[in-house]
Residue, then its C-alpha position, 0 to 999 in steps of 0.5 A: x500500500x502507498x502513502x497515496x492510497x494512505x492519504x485516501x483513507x484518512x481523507x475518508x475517515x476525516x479524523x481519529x485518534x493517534x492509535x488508529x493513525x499508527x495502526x493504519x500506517x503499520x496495518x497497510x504495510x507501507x514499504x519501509x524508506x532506509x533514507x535518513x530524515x534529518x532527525x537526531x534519532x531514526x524515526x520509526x515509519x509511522x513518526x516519518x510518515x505523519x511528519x511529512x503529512x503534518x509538514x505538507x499541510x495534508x493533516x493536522x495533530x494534536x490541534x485543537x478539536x483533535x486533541x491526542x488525534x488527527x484531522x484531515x485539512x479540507x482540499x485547498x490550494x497553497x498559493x505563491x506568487x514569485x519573480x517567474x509566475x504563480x505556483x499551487x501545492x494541493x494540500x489536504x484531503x484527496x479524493x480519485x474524483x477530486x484528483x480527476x477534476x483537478x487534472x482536467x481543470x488544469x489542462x491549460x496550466x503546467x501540471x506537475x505530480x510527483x512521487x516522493x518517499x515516504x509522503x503523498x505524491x507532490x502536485x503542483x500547478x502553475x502558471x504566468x500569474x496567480x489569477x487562472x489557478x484562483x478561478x481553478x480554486x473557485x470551481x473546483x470548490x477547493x479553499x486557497x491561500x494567496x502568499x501562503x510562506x509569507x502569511x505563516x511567516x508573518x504570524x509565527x512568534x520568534x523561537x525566543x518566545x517561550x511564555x505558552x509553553x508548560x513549565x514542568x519539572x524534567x523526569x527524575x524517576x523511570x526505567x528505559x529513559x535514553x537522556x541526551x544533552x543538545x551541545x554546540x561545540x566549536x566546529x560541531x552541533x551533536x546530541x551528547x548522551x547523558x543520564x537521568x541523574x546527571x541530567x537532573x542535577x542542580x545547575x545543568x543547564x541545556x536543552x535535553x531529550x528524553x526518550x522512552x518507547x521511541x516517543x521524543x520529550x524535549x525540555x529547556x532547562x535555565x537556572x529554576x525554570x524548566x519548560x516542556x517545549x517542541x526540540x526544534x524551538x528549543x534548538x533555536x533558542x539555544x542557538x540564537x543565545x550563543x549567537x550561533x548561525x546556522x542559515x545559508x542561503x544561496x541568492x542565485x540558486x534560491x536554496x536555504x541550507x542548514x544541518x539537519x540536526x537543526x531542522x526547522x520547526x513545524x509551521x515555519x518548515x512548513x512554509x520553507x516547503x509550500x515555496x516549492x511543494x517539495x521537502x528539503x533534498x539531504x545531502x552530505x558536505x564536510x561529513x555534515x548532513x545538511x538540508x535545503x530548501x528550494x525555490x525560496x525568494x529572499x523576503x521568505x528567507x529573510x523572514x525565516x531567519x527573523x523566526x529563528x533569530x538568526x542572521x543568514x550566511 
């Protein structure tokens, strides 16, 4: 079974629970990828496999109304406007009538599908100017967003803001915790393995990942004050305090590299890939596992840099 077929399944249940998404994702069997997701750990199939649809804006977790759940996105069309014309990345529930409308309405547009591993197939449209694939959207009945990287970018918090998430005190008891410690060297960004106890210590202060049953947590400690917080955030914060660059961007091509272990977090990925509707290309340069972004204008890049309180190289 394909993470196409998937995508069709989950359209028709419209939501669940996060058991049932596990359970489809093993249940159907999907063909297990060896390629390397820039993660700090190898992700289990089913944690790759909801990253990508989270990241590509087909589904949404944990948001609210699906709290410990999922829902589907309703069919939309992520719109961009750029220096050579107008892209649409369909994002959302898919359906074989609706993906059947969509290919004949475009008839007179530049139509792209494209397979990728271990996440639905890309489609995309484009054209000279972003009116056509708005009248697409309009009668096919599908939602749209115009300058959609630039409207997420312009309404996320600076990875400094901190306040909404929960403060709660690190794990000090349990069996079968893996304890890793994010450490910025000189030449090198790594996860240090640690312990519970030495985590736990007073005056260690970092950004730690605690690990059981193949389920990440992620806290920030810094003197009294601990806080349970997504690990991207709290990589960037870090970062941003020792006032470490990481970004590069590269003006004639469009591309925005970074290490892998520093990978964006959710929503401002998500509008890093909506640029262009493909996930970021891993590649090794230096023995360094580096992602990029492609198609990403300037003002997009700058923005990013902003979210993350970085300044690009």
């Amino acid at each position: 079974m394909t993470p196409n077929e998937l995508l069709l399944w989950l359209s028709a249940r419209c939501e669940g629970s996060w058991p049932q998404f596990r359970g489809a994702v093993e249940a159907l069997d999907l063909a297990d990828s060896a390629d390397d997701d820039g993660q700090e750990t190898r992700l289990p199939l089913y944690q790759r496999v909801r990253l990508n649809l989270e990241r590509l804006g087909h589904l949404e977790f944990d948001a609210l109304g699906c709290e410990d759940g999922w829902h589907v996105v309703p069919p939309a069309l992520s719109l961009f406007q750029h220096d050579g014309g107008a892209t649409g990345v369909l994002c959302g529930a898919r359906t074989p009538k609706l993906m059947d409308r969509i290919e004949r309405a475009a008839s007179e547009l530049f139509f792209e599908r494209r397979e990728q591993t271990d996440c639905p197939d890309i489609i995309r449209l484009q054209a000279s100017d972003v009116r056509p694939l708005i009248e697409l959207a309009r009668r096919e009945g599908l939602y749209y967003q115009l300058d959609t990287p630039t409207a997420l970018l312009s309404h996320l918090p600076s990875v400094d803001v901190i306040e909404g998430w929960r403060r709660e005190p690190l794990p000090s008891f349990g069996k079968d915790w893996d304890v890793k410690q994010f450490v910025i060297e000189w030449k090198t960004i790594k996860w240090r393995t640690t312990t519970l106890q030495e985590a736990n210590l007073p005056g260690v202060n970092g950004l730690f990942c605690f690990t059981r049953f193949q389920t990440p947590r992620y806290f920030l400690r810094e003197g009294r004050e601990t806080i349970s917080l997504p690990g991207a955030i709290g990589k960037y914060k870090i970062l941003s305090g020792r006032k470490r660059r990481v970004l590069r961007y590269d003006r004639r091509s469009l591309q925005l590299s970074l290490p892998a272990i520093v990978h964006p977090p959710l929503l401002t990925e998500r509008a890093l890939i909506l640029c262009s509707g493909f996930p970021p290309s891993l590649s090794i340069v230096h023995k360094r596992r580096i992602l990029t972004y492609r198609e990403i204008p300037e003002d997009v890049a700058g923005m990013t840099a902003e979210v993350l309180r970085q300044d690009l190289l």
